[in-house]
C-alpha positions as CSV (number, residue, x, y, z in Angstrom):
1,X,24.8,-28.7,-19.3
2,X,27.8,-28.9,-21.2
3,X,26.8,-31.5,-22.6
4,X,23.3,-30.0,-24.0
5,X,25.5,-27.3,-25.5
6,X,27.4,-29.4,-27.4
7,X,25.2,-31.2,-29.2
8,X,23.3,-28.0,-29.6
9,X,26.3,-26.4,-31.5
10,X,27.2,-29.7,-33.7
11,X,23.5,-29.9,-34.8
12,X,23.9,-25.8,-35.7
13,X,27.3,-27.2,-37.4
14,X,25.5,-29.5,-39.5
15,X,23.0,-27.4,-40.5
16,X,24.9,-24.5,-41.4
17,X,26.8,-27.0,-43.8
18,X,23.5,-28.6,-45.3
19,X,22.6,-24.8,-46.2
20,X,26.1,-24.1,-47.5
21,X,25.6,-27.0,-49.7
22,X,22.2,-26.2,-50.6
23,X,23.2,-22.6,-51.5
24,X,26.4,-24.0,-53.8
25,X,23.4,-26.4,-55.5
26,X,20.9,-23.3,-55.9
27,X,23.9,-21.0,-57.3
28,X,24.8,-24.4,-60.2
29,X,20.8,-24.6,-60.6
30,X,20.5,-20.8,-61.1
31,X,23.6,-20.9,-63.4
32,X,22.2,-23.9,-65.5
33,X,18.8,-23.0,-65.8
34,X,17.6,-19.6,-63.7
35,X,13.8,-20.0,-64.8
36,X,14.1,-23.5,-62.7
37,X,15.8,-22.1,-60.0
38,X,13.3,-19.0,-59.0
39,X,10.2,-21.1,-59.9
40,X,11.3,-23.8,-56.5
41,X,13.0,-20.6,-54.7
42,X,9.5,-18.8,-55.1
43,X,8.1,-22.3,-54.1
44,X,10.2,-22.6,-51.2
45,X,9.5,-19.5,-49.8
């Protein structure tokens, strides 16, 4: 079980640091060119 949890929390790790990153990239993106940046946000969501 312990085991299970573990991995469980690195993968949430991981992923929580891919979103960090993605929201550092967004925020350069948004800086650089905002009309980019809203067009893939609104594309995304």
């Amino acid at each position: 079980m312990r085991l299970t949890y573990d991995r469980t929390r690195t993968s949430r790790s991981t992923a929580e640091r891919l979103t960090a990153r993605l929201r550092d990239l967004v925020g350069v993106l948004a800086g650089a060119s905002p009309r980019t940046t809203v067009a893939e946000l609104g594309a995304g969501a």
